[in-house]
C-alpha positions in Angstrom: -16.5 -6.1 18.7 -13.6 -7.5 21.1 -10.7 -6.3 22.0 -8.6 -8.0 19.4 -10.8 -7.2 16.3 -10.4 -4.0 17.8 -7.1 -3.4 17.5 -6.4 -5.4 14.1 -9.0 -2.9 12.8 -6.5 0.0 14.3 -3.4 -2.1 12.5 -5.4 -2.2 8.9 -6.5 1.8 9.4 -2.6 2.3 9.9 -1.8 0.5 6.6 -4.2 2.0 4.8 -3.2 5.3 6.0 0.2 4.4 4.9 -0.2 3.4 1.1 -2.8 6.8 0.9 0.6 8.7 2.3 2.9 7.1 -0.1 0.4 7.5 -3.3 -0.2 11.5 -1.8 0.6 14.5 -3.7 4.3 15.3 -3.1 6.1 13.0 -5.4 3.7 14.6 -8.4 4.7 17.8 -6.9 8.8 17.2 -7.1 8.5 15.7 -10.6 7.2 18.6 -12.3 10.7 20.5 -10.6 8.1 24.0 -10.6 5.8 26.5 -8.4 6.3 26.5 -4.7 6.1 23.6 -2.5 2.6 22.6 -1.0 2.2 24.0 2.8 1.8 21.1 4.4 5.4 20.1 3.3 6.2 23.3 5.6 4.5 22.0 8.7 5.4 19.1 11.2 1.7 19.0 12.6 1.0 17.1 8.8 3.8 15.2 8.6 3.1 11.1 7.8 4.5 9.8 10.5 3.2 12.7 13.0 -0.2 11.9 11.8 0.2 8.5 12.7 1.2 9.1 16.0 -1.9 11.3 16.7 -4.0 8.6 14.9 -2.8 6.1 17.2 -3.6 8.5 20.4 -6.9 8.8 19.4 -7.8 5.3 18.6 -6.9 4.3 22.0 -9.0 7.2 23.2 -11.6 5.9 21.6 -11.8 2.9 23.4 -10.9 4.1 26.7 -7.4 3.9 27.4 -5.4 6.3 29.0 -1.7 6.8 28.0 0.8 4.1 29.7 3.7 6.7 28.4 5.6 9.8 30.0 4.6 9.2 33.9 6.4 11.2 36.0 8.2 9.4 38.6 9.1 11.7 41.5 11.9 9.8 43.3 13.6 6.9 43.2 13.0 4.2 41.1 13.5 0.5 41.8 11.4 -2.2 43.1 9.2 0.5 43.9 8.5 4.3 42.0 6.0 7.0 43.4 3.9 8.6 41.0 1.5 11.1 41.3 2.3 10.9 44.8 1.1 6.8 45.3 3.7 4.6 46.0 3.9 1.4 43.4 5.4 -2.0 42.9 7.6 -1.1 40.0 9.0 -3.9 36.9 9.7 -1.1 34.5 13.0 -0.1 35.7 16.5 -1.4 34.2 17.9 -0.7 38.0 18.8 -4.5 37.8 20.8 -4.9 41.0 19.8 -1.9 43.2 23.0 0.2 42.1 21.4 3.3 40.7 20.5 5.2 44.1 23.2 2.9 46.3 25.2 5.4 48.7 28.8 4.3 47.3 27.2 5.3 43.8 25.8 8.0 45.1 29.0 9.4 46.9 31.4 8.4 43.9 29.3 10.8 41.6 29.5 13.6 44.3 33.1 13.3 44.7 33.4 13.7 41.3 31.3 16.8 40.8 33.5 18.2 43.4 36.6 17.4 41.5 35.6 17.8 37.9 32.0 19.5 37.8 29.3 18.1 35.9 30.1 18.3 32.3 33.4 17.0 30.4 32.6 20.2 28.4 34.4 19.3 25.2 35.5 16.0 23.3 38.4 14.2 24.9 39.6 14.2 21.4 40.3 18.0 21.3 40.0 18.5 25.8 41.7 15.9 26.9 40.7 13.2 29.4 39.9 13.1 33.0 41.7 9.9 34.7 38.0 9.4 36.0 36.7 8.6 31.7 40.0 6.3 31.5 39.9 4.5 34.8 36.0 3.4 33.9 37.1 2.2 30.4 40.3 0.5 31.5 37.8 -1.8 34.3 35.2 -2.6 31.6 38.2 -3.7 29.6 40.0 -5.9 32.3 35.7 -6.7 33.0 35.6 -8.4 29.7 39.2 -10.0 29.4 40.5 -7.7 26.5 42.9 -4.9 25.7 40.9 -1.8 25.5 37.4 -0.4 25.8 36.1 3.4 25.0 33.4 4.5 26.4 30.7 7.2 24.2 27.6 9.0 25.8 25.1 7.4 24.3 24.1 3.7 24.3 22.1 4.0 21.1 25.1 5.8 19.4 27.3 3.5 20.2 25.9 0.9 17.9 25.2 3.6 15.3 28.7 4.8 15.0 30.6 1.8 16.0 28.9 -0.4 12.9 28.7 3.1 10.3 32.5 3.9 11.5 33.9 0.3 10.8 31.7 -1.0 7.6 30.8 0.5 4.5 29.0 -0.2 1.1 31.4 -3.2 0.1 30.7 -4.9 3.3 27.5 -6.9 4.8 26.0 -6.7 8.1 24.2 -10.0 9.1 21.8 -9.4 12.3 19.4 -11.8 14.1 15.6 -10.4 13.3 15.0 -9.4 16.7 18.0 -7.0 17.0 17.7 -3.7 18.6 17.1 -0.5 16.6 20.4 1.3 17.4 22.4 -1.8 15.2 19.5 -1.2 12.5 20.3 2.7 12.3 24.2 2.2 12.3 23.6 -0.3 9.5 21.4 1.8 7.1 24.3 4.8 7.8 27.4 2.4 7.0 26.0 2.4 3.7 26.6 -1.8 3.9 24.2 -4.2 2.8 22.4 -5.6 4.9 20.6 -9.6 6.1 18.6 -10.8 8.8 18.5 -14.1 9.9 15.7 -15.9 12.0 15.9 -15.5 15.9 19.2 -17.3 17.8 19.0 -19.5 14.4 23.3 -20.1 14.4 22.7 -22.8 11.4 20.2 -20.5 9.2 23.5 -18.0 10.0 25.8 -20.2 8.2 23.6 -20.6 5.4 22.9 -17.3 5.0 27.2 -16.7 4.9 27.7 -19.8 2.9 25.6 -18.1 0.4 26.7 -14.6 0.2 29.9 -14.0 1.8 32.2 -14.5 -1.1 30.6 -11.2 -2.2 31.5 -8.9 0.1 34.5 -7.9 1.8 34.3 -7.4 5.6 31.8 -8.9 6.9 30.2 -8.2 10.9 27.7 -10.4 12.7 25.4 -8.9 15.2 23.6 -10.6 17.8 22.7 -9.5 21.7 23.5 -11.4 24.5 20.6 -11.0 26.1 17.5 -10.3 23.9 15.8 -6.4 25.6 12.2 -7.5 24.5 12.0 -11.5 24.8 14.5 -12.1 28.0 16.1 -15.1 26.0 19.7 -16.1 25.7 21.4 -17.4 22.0 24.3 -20.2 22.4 27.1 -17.8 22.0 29.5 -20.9 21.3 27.7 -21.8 18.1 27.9 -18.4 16.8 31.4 -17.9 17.6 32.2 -20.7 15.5 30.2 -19.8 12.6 31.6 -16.4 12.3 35.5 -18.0 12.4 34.2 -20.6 9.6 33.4 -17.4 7.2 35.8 -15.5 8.1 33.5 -12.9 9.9 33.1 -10.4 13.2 31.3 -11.0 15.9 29.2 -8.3 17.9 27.5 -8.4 20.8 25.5 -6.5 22.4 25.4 -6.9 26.5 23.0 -3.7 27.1 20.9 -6.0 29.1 23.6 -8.8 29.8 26.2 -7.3 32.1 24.7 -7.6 35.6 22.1 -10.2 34.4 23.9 -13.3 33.0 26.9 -15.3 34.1 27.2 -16.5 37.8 28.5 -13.4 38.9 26.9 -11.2 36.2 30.0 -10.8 33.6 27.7 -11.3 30.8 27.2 -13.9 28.1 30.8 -14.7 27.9 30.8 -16.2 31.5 27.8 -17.7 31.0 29.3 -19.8 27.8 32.2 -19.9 29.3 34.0 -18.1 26.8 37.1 -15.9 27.0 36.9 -12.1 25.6 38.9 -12.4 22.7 36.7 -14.9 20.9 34.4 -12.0 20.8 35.4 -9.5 18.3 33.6 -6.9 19.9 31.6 -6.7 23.2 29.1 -3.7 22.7 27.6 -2.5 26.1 25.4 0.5 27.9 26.4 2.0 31.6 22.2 2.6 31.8 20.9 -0.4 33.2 23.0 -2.2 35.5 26.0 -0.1 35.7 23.6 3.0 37.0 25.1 5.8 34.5 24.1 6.9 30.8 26.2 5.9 28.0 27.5 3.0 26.0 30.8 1.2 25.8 32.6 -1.0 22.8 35.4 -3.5 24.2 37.9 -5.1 22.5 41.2 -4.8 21.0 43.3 -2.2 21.1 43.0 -1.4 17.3 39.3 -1.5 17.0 39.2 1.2 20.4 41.9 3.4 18.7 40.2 3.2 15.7 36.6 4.3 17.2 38.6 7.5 19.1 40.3 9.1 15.7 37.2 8.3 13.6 33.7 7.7 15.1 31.8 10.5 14.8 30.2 9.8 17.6 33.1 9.8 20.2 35.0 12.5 17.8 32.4 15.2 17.7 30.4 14.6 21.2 31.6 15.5 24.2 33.2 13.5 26.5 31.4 11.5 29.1 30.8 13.6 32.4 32.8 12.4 35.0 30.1 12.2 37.5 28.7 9.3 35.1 31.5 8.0 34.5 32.3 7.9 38.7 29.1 6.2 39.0 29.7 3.6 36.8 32.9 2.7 38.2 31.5 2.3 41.7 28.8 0.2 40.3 30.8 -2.1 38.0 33.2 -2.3 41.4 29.9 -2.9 43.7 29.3 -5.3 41.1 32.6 -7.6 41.7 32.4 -7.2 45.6 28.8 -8.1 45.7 27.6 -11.0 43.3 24.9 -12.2 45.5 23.1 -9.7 44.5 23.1 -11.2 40.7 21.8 -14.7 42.7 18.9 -12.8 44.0 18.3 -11.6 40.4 18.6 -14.9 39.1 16.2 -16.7 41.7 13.7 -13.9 41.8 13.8 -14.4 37.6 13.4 -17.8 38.2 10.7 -17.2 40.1 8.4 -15.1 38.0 8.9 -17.7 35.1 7.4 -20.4 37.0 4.5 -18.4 38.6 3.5 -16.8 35.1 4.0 -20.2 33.3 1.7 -21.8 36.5 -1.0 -19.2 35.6 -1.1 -19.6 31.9 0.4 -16.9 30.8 2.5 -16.6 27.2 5.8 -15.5 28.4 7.8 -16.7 24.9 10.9 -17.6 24.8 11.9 -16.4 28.3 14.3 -18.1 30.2 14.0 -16.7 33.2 16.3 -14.2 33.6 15.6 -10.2 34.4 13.3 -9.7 31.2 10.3 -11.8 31.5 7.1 -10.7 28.2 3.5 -11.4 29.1 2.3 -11.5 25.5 -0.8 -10.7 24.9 -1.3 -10.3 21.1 -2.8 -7.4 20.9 -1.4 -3.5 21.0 -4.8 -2.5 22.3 -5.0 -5.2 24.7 -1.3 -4.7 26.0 -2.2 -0.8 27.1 -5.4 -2.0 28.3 -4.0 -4.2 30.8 -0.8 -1.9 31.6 -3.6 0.5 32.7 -5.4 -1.7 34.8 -2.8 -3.4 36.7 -2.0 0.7 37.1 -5.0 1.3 38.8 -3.9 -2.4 41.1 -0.8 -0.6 42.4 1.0 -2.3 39.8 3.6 0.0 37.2 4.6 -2.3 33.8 4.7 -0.7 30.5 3.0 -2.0 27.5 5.4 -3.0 24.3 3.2 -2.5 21.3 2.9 -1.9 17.2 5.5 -0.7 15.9 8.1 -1.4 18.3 6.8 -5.2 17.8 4.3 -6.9 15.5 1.1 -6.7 16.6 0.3 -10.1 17.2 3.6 -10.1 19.8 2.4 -6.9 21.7 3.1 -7.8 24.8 3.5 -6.3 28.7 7.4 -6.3 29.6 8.2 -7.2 33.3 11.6 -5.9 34.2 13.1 -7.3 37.5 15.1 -6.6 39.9 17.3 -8.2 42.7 15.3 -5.8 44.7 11.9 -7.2 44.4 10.7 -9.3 47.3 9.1 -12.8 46.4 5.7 -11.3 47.9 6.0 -8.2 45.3 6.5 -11.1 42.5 3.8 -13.6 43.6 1.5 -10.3 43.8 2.5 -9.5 40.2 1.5 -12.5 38.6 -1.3 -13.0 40.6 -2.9 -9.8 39.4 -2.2 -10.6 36.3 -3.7 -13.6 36.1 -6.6 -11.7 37.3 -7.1 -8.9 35.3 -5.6 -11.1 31.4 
């Protein structure tokens, strides 16, 4: 049996297992209301979705594949990572322009621990601020060309409590299909109804709004302005003027944007050459270019007054640490004083593109930016390969069912401004290789 019968054998024992789940004992046992519950609805070892992890595990045991997930990095991560004490060329890594380990990062973060410590230790709300939180929110602001901009502690929570904060069941969220779970999540909490719409498809967009909108009251449309799993770009332009035609929001999300696109790295709105306030609301994370932890939601000043007093997620979480916060700053700063940095990104993008395209490879809908797929349509296939360019000297992680369909698993290269050309023309020569 190959590899891909293989794994679409794994994919129907996974659907199976799923119906058998749904069709199992528990909803008998909570319509007769009586008795005590069955044990295993005491346990987490036999819950569904447990079980299906550990199903998964096995399989790929099965057929001789060790675990891509979990490695322990013991230093520094950037174009290259040591693990288990071997040194490797590294393109799983959001450190998109160096700044996570750069000295002036580095020192700005220790200078704030000195000053403040390491924890905000409350919510701002309730604490108070340190000018450090303020100072990072009032650049990411004057970043994007718009009033205000508050900064949470979590990138995935900022989607989930900006979209659940602002919408609610009389409203309809309207996403592009390959969105990123956190918008999903903040969607099924708002309580609003909710549509998809085929990938960077602006006119299936307007159809979908010409259709429905008159039903609902406020209306938000999602999109990212650079896509985490496929490394393409939408035409922001078409989708700005969709959304004022109905009436609508407009939210995008720059996790992997800021840094990447535009000619000096301010995003999708310099690369369209659009100003901030066309965009209702710029959604961003401090994790990948910006070398901190957290998540950010521009705009103006209502919406980011409104998200202080009433997001639960800024409300009832502490505050960002100010060492995080520091390092941020210095890197959005580093960021402005140094954009050749963001051309060495963009050529060595370039770069990858043609070499994998040159040696067959599927790459999708890549443009070549810092997110480049090597699809390989097949979950079991995607680890496979992960491992052995692993045993090459090689570190990329597989993307695999459920996180994508099956038949788009894929290996995702992540680079960096810090890559050489050798590391890249390696890369995709191993590849070729090894597929």
């Amino acid at each position: 049996m190959g590899v891909l019968q293989r794994s679409q054998l794994i994919g129907r024992m996974l659907e199976r297992k799923a119906r058998a789940a749904a069709a199992a004992a528990p909803a008998g046992w909570l319509s007769r209301g009586a008795g005590a519950a069955p044990d295993h609805l005491s346990r987490f070892d036999s819950h569904p979705k447990y079980k299906e992890v550990q199903f998964l595990i096995a399989a790929a045991k099965s057929f001789g594949c060790d675990s891509p997930f979990f490695r322990t990095h013991e230093g520094l991560a950037t174009a290259v990572t040591t693990i288990g004490e071997r040194e490797y060329l590294n393109f799983s890594s959001y450190n998109y322009l160096g700044f996570n380990g750069h000295p002036e990062v580095n020192e700005a973060a220790k200078a704030a621990i000195a000053r403040y410590g390491t924890s905000a230790s409350a919510s701002r709300l309730v604490a108070g601020e340190r000018p450090v939180q303020r100072a990072l929110e009032d650049a990411l602001a004057a970043f994007y060309g718009v009033e205000d901009c508050v900064v949470f502690v979590s990138g995935h929570a900022t989607n989930v409590f900006t979209i659940s904060t602002l919408f609610g069941p009389r409203d309809l969220v309207v996403h592009d299909r390959l969105i990123h779970n956190s918008v999903l999540e903040g969607i099924r909490l708002s309580g609003a109804t909710r549509r998809g719409f085929p990938h960077n498809d602006a006119d299936a967009l307007d159809a979908v709004l010409a259709e429905v909108r008159g039903q609902f009251e406020r209306v938000l449309v999602v999109i990212e302005g650079h896509y985490s799993m496929d490394g393409d770009i939408p035409h922001l332009p078409a989708f700005i003027d969709v959304k004022r035609r109905h009436n609508c929001f407009l939210m995008v999300d720059e996790a992997h944007a800021l840094g990447v696109v535009g000619e000096t790295g301010k995003g999708s709105g310099e690369h369209h050459g659009i100003a901030g306030e066309d965009v209702d609301i710029w959604m961003g994370t401090l994790s990948k270019t910006l070398a901190g932890c957290g998540g950010y939601i521009a705009g103006e000043r209502a919406l980011v007054e409104h998200l202080k007093y009433a997001a639960a997620g800024f409300v009832y979480s502490v505050g960002i640490a100010p060492p995080l916060a520091a390092a941020s700053l210095a890197a959005l700063q580093l960021l402005r004083k140094e954009p050749e940095r963001v051309a060495r990104l963009r050529d060595n993008g370039h770069l990858f593109l043609a070499l994998a395209k040159e040696a067959g490879l599927d790459v999708g809908t890549a443009q070549g930016t810092a997110i480049v797929p090597v699809i390989t349509g097949s979950s079991l296939k995607a680890v496979r390969l992960s491992g052995a360019l692993f045993e090459q000297g090689i570190n990329v992680q597989p993307v695999i069912y459920p996180a994508v369909e099956e038949r788009a698993a894929r290996l995702r290269f992540f680079l960096s401004a810090m890559h050489s050309e050798q590391d890249i023309r390696l890369a995709c020569e191993t590849v070729k290789k090894l597929i």
